[in-house]
Structure formats: C-alpha cells, structure tokens
C-alpha positions in Angstrom: -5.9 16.2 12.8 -9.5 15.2 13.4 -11.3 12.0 12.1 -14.8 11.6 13.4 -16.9 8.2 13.4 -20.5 7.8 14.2 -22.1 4.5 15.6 -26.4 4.3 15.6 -26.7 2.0 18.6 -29.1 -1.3 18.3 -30.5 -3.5 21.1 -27.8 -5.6 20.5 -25.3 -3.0 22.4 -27.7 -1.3 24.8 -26.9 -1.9 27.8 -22.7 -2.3 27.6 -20.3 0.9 28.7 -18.6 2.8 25.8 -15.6 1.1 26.2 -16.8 -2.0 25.6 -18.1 -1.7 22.3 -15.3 0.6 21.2 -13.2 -2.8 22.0 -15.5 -4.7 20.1 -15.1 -2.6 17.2 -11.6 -3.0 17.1 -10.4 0.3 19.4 -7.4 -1.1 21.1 -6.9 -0.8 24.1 -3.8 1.9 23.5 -6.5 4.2 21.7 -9.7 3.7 24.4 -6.9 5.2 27.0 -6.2 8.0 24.3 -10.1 8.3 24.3 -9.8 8.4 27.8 -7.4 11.1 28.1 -8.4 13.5 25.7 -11.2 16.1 26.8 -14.0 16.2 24.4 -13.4 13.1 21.7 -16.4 10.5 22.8 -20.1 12.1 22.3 -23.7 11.0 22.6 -25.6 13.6 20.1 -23.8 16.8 20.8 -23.3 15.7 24.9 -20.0 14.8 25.5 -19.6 12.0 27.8 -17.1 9.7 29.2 -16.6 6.2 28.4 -18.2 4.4 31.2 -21.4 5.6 30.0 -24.2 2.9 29.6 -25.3 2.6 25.9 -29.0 3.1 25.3 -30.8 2.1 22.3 -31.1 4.7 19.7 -27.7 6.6 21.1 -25.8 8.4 18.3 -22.5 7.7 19.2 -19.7 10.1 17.6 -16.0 9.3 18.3 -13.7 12.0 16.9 -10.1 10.7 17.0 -7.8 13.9 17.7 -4.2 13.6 17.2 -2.4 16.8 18.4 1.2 15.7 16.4 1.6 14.6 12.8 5.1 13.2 11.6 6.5 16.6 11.6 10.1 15.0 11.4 9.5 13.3 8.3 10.3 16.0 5.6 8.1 16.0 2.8 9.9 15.0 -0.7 8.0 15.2 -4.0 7.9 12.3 -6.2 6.0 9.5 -7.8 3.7 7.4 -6.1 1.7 4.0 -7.5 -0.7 4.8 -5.8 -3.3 1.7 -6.5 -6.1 2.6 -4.2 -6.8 5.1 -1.5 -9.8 6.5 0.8 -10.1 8.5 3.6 -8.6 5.3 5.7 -6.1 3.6 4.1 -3.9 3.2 1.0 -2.4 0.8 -0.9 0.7 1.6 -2.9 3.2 -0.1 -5.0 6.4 0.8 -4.0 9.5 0.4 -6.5 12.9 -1.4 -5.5 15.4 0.8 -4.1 13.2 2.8 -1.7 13.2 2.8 1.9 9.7 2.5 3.7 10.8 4.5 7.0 13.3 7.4 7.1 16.9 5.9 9.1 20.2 7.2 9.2 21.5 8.1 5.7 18.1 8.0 4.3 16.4 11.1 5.1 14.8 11.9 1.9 14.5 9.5 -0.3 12.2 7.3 1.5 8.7 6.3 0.7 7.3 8.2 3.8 8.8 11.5 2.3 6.7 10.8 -1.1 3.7 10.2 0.7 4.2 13.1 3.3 4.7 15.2 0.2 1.7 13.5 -1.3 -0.1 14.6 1.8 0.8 18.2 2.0 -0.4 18.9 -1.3 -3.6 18.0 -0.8 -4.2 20.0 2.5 -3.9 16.9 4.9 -2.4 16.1 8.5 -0.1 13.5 8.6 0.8 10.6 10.5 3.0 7.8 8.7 1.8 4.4 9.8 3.1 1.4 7.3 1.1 -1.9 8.1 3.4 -4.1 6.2 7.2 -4.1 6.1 9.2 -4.7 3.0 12.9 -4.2 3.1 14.4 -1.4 0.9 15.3 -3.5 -2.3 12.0 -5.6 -2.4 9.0 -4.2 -4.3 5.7 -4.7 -4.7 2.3 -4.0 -2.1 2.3 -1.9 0.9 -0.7 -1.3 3.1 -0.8 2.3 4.7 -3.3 3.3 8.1 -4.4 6.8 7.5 -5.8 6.9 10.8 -5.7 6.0 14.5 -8.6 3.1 14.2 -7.6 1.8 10.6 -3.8 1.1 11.7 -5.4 -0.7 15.2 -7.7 -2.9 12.8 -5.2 -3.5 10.3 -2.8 -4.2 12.7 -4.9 -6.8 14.7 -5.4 -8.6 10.7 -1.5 -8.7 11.1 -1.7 -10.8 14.3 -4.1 -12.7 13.7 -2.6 -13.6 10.2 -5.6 -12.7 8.5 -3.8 -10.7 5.6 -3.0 -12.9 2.7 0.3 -11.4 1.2 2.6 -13.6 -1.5 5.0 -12.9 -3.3 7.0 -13.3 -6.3 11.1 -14.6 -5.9 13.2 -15.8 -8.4 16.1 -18.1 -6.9 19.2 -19.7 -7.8 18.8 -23.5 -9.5 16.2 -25.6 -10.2 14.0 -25.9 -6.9 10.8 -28.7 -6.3 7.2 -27.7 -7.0 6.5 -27.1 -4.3 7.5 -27.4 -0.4 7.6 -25.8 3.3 10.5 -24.6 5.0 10.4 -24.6 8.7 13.2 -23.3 10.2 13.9 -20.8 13.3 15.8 -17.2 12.5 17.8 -15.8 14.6 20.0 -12.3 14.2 23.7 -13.2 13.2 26.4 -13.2 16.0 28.3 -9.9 15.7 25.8 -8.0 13.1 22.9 -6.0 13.6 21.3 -6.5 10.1 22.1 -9.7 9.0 19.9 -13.2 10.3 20.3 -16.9 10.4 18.7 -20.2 10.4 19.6 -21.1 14.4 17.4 -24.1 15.7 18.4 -23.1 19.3 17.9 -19.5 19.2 15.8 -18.9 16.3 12.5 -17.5 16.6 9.8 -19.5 14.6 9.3 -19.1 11.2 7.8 -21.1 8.4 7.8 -20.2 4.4 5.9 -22.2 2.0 6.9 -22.0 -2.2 5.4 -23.2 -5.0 7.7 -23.4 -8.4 5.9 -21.8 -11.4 8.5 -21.9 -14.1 11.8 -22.7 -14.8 14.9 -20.7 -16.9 17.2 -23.7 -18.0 19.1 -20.9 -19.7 20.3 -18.9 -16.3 19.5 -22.2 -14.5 16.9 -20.0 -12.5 13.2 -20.1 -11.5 10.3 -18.3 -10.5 8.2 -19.2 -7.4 5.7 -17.8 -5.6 5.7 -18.3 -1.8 3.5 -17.8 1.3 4.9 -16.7 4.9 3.0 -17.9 8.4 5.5 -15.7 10.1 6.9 -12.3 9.5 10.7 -12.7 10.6 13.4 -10.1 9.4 14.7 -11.2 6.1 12.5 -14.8 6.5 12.2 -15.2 2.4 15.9 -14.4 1.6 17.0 -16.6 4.8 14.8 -19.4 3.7 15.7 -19.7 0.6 19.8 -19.4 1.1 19.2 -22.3 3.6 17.9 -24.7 1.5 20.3 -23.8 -1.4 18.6 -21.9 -3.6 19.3 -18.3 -2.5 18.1 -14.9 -5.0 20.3 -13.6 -7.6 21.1 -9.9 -6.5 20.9 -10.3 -2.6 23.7 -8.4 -1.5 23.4 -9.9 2.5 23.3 -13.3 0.8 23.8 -13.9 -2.4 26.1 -10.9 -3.7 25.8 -12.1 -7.5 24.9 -9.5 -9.7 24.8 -11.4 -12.8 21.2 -11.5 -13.5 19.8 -8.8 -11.1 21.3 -5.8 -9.6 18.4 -6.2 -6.3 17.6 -9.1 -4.5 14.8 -10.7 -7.1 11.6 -10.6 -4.7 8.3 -8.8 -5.2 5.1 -8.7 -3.1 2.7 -9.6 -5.7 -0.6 -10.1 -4.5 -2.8 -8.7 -1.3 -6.4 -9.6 0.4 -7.1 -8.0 3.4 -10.7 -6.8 5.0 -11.1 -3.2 4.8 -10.7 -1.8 8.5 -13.9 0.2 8.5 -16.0 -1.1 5.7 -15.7 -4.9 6.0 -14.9 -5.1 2.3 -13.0 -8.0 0.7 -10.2 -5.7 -0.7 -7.5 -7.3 -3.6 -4.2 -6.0 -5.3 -2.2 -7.6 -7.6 1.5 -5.5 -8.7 2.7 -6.6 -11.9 6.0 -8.0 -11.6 9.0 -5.1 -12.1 11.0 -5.0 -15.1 13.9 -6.5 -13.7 12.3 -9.9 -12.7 10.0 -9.7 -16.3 12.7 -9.7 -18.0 14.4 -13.1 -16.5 11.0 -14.9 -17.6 9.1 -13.2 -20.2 6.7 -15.4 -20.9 5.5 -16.4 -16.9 1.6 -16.3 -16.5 1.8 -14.0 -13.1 -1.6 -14.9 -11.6 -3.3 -12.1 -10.8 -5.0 -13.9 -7.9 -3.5 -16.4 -5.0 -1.7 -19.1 -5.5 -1.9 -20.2 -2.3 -5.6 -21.4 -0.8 
C-alpha cells in the first residue's frame, strides 16, 4: 500500500533537513522514524535520499508512504455504509446505533470496520482501519476515518489540540436548565472494567457543556445539544446521570426502556480542517428515527450550537 506526496520547495524551507519540514507538515515523529527505516520512501526528483538532507530551493520533494501490512485480521463484511464524504484521505461516515466501531470479542463481524473493509476490497484498495473519533456502540451519528499514514497523524494532532468541533444531540430524563457546564472528574468504577464514575479524587478531568433546545412535557423529556472539552470514556452519559438527568435507554445507567431501546445520543454536527488540503470541512447527521420521533417538531441546526 503506497501513497505518494510531493512538496515544490520555496526559500522559505531551503536550507532546513528533511526531517524538519516533514515535522512541520505534520509527520509525527512515529512516521519520520518509519521514513527513516524504510529503504527508498523519501526522494528528491527520482534521487532517493535520506532525511538529513539539506533542502534547496526548487527541490521536488516526493514522500511515498509504504505500509507493508493492511488490517488483514479485520474480515471484510458487506453491508451499508452512509458514506457522507470521502477522498483519497479521509472519510466521513454516519454510523447507525447498534454498531461497533472496532472488532472485540463477540463482535467479529458485525462491526463498522468490517463494512468499510468490505467497502475497501471492492474497490481494489489496501487497507488499514484507523477511526479518528470514538463513539461507543449504541451512539450514532459522525465518524472521522484516516485513509492514510499522514492524514490519521494530522487528524489526530486536531484531536489533541481540541481543534475538532464535534456536538452532539442527547435526549435526557426531566426537565434540565438552558443551559450549563458540568465539571466533574471520571474515573473507571471499582470492580468493573466498562463502567465509569464521577470520582473527585481519582477522576481524570473532564468538562461537558449543554444547551436545552426543547422540551417534551408529555414524556417529561428534553432535547439538548452539548459540547465536550474532554474526551473521557462514557463522559456524556456520566455527566448527565450525575447531575440527575440521565438518557432514556442507557443500559450502564439508566436501564429504562420506555421511550428508547439505545442510549438517546447522536453525534450531530462536525468541523474539522482537512488533513492535507487545509479546507474548512462540515457534516451535519440528521437525527435517527428513534430520537425524531420523541420530538418531531425540534429545529436540528444543521450548524453549531456552540461558538
């Protein structure tokens, strides 16, 4: 599996080694020793050279990022994809509730990285499954997927640097405020390998703000939309639980099946800079059937709630 990039080098790089502008254009450092390590990958017109060469002006540089293995163990399973946008470097998908994301005991094929490894064999093309987000298997909505070596060490980087703008769509239990910020360590339960906690004194940071858009007096429900600073295990479902207003469906936390037979959360809206491109890139999933139809008549902004 071979993906080649070529770099025309201004005065503004002559001068600096290889490595150093493959650092500054987002080569971690994980991939330069990859670089390093593999015979023939780093090239200056059709020379190949090592990456302590001095850049001159006017240098073609070609990088062709070789990966030797694909995700061989990951059998390929046929089945729908929402796919909503895709190029030779990343997708973006729309992933139903009920699906895994990565393949784990007792879900060997049913996961999304079987469809997509399906997906991929079809066309004719190597495959290496690398999921930039994480969304557990009964919440839906937006996931961002690296097709490459560079793309998943960019994308991953916009992770850290909290510099992908992801919300989503909950419906809870009660009437909650308009609006409001939960700060509150999680921490994995005593005794359980799945389940977390709000623990002040072992807890690990974590900080969800929510922002009420409608209310079902009926089912004594309502519909938010909420923003995460931090990405902790189960940090929406915790939150919410701990404040008292847990989601219908939740079968960690809230095991009442009345309304919805899955925990009621979507990720509904994506903005990320495209890894390779620099392009402002937006999604918005329409909210699933199952939420819709606990508020029919909610305006789901297609665009961020949260500025």
């Amino acid at each position: 599996m071979k993906t080649t990039f070529f770099y025309t080098i201004t005065p503004a790089d002559a001068g600096k080694k290889i490595s150093q502008f493959l650092s500054e254009h987002g080569y971690s450092s994980r991939l330069r020793l990859h670089l390093r390590t593999t015979p023939d990958c780093i090239f200056i017109g059709e020379t190949a050279v090592f990456s302590n060469r001095i850049l001159v002006d006017g240098d073609i540089l070609r990088v062709e990022l070789i990966e030797k293995k694909g995700s061989e163990a990951i059998v390929p399973v046929p089945m729908a994809l929402d796919i909503l946008f895709e190029d030779d470097h990343v997708m973006v998908l729309n992933k139903p509730a009920g699906m895994p994301v990565h393949p784990s005991q007792g879900n060997y094929g049913n996961t999304l990285a079987n469809g997509i490894a399906a997906y991929m064999e079809e066309k004719g093309v190597d495959f290496v499954f690398r999921a930039v987000n994480r969304l557990d298997r009964d919440t839906s909505g937006l996931l961002i997927i690296a097709k490459h070596m560079l793309s998943s060490c960019i994308l991953s980087d916009q992770v850290k640097d909290h510099a992908i703008h992801r919300e989503y769509a909950a419906i809870v239990c009660g009437k909650i405020d308009d609006h409001g910020t939960i700060d509150a360590p999680i921490a994995r339960k005593d005794d359980s390998t799945i389940e977390r906690v709000v623990d002040p004194e072992r807890g690990e940071s974590a900080i969800t703000h929510f922002k009420t858009l409608a209310y079902n007096d009926h089912a004594d429900l309502s519909f938010i939309r909420l923003l995460l600073e931090t990405g902790r295990t189960h940090q929406i479902r915790v939150h919410m639980k701990h404040i008292g207003h847990p989601l219908p469906g939740d079968f960690l936390y809230n095991p009442d099946y009345r309304y919805m037979e899955r925990q009621a959360l979507h990720s509904v809206y994506l903005r990320f800079t495209h890894p390779i491109t620099n392009e402002t890139m937006e999604f918005h999933a329409p909210l699933p059937n199952d939420m819709a139809a606990l508020f029919p008549n909610i305006s789901c902004q297609k665009t961020e709630v949260f500025t």
